[in-house]
Structures are given as structure tokens and as C-alpha cells.
N, C-alpha and C positions, 0 to 999 in steps of 0.2 A: 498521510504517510510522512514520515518524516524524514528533514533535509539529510542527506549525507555526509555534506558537510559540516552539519551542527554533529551529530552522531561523532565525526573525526576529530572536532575541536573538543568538546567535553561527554568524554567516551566515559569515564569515570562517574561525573555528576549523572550522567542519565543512568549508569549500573544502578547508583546509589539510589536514584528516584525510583526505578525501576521496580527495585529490590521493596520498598518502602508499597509500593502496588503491587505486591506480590506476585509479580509476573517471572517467570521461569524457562517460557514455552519457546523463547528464540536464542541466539546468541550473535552479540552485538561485536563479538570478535568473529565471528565469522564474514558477519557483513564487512565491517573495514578490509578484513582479506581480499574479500573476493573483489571492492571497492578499488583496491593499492593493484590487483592482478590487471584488472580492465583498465586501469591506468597506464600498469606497463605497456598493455598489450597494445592500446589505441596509440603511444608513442614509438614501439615499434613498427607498429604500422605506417606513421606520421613520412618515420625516415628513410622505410623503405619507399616511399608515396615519392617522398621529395630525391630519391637517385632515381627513381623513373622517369621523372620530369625530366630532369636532369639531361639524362641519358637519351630520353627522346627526342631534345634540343639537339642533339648531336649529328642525326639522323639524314636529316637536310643539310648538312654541313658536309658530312661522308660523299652523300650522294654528290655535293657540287664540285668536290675536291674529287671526288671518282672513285673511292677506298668500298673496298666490300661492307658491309651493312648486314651481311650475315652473322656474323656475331653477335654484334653487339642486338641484332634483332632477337636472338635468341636467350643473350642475355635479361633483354627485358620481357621475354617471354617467362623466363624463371621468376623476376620478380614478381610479373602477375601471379605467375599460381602461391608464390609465398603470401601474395598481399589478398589475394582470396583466400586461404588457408586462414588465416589470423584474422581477417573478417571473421569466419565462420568463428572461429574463438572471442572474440571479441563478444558477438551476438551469446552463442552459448553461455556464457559469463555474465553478462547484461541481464539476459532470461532469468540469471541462478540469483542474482543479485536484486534484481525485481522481486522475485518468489519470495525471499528472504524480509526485505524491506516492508510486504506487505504483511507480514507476519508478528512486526513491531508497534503494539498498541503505542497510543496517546502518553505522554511524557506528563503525570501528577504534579501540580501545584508543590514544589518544597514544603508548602506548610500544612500538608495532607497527613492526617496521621498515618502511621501504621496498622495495619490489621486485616483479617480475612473475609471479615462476615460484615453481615451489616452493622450488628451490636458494636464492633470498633467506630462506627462514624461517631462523627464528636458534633452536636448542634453547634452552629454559628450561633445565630440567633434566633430568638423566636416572634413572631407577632400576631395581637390578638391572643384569645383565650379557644381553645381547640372544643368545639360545639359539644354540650351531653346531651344523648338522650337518652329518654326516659323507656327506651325499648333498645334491644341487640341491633345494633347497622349490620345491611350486609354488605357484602364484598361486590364491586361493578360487576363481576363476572358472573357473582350469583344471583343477581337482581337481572340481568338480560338474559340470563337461561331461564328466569322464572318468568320473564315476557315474552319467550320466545322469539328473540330479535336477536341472540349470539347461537351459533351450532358449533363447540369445540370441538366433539367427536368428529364431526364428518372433515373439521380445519385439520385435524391430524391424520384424517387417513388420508386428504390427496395431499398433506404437503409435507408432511412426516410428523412433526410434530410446534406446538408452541404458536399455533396460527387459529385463526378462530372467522368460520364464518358471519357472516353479517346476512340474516336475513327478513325479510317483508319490509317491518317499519322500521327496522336497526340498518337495513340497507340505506333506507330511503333518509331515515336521520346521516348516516355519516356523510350521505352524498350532497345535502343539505347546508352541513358544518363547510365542505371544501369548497359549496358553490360562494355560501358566504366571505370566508377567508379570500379566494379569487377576486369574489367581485369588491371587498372591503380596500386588498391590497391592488 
């Protein structure tokens, strides 16, 4: 996720990177809005916080002096419900502004080109000479459906879609790869 603070300092440069990642799906003025709201809101809250204190100090002072304490009890009775009321706004805004936040992909390299598909990536570099052979490769996915160690049909019907079982030996390879990784790292 990213800071909010970077977001409010260069609200601009990141449209423009953004823009360049073709991304569309959120809006980065709504975030600073709801951002600058929850700010007022947590300092109106701050200073109603701080005349309650305030006001509270007063309390044991009434009573030694003998003055009634009913008002000003009451008085800070009103603050509370104002200062729980703008809690609950505060939170609700928090929530809006979380929701929103998470919806803001990763900020591209400036030196990323522009484009939609993949055909727009530009190669860095290259290394080594990319392997021929002398017969058609197939694709990871069709090579473990033809070993019967991947099941995509059944990966898409419990999980909707874009998920792929791992079964017999294709389990036991994967489980193999993370036991090594574990015990390497």
C-alpha cells in the first residue's frame, strides 16, 4: 500500500506514473479528500478532548469551593456524546479511506515505458542465447496435464477460477521444492 503521505506530496508525479501503467480503476483525489476530512475530523476531535479535560479539572475545584457541578456535569456530558459522534466519523472515514488505499496498485519505475499488453515491454537486456529445439516445447501447463500431476478443471471449479490442482507426484514435487527452500533458508 502506499504512504499517504508520499501520495499528498507528489499527487501529480504518481497520476503521471500511474497514467504511464495504465491504471484507471481508482482515484487519487478522492483518497487526499477523504485523507484532509479525517484530519479535520481527528483535530476536531483533539480540541473538543482537550475542553473536557479541561473542564473536568474544574470539577474538584467546584466541589471544594461548594458551587453546583451540575452544569458544568452536563456540560461535559454534551461533550462526550459530540466526542463519540466524530469518533464514529472519524472510524467511518478511516474505513473509506483504507478501502480506497487498498485499491491503489504499485507506483512504476519513471523509466517504464508506456503500453497495455505485453508486446509494449521493451527488453533490458538479454543473456545467453535462448535454447532451439529440434522439436515444438510445450507449455509447463501442458506438460503436467499430460503427467497428470496439474488438475485445472477441478482448480476452477472449487476456487472459481485461474487456480490449478497439484496432484500424486506434482503434489509431492511442490511440497519437496518448499521443504527445500525451508530447510536451504
Amino acid at each position: 500500500m502506499l504512504d499517504i503521505k508520499r501520495i499528498k506530496q507528489d499527487l501529480d508525479q504518481i497520476k503521471v506514473l500511474m497514467d504511464i501503467r495504465g491504471e484507471r480503476d481508482f482515484s487519487l483525489d478522492e483518497v487526499v479528500e477523504l485523507d484532509d476530512k479525517r484530519i479535520a475530523l481527528l483535530q476536531e476531535v483533539e480540541v473538543l478532548k482537550s475542553k473536557s479535560n479541561a473542564e473536568s479539572k474544574l470539577i474538584p475545584q467546584y466541589k471544594k469551593e461548594g458551587k453546583d457541578t451540575a452544569e458544568l456535569m452536563a456540560e461535559l456530558k454534551k461533550l462526550s456524546d459530540q466526542i463519540g459522534v466524530l469518533d464514529s466519523e472519524v472510524k467511518a472515514v478511516e474505513l473509506a479511506l483504507h478501502a480506497k488505499m487498498l485499491q491503489i496498485p504499485n507506483v512504476p519505475n519513471p523509466n517504464v515505458p508506456k503500453g497495455d499488453t505485453d508486446e509494449d515491454n521493451v527488453p533490458v537486456r538479454f543473456w545467453g542465447e535462448p535454447t532451439k529445439f529440434d522439436f515444438e516445447a510445450k507449455a509447463h501447463w501442458d506438460v503436467g496435464t499430460d503427467l497428470d500431476i496439474l488438475d485445472f478443471e477441478a482448480g476452477g471449479k472449487i476456487t472459481g477460477a485461474r487456480f490449478t490442482l497439484y496432484k500424486d507426484l506434482g503434489a509431492r514435487l511442490e511440497r519437496s521444492i518448499i521443504n527445500f527452500f525451508l530447510d536451504t533458508h
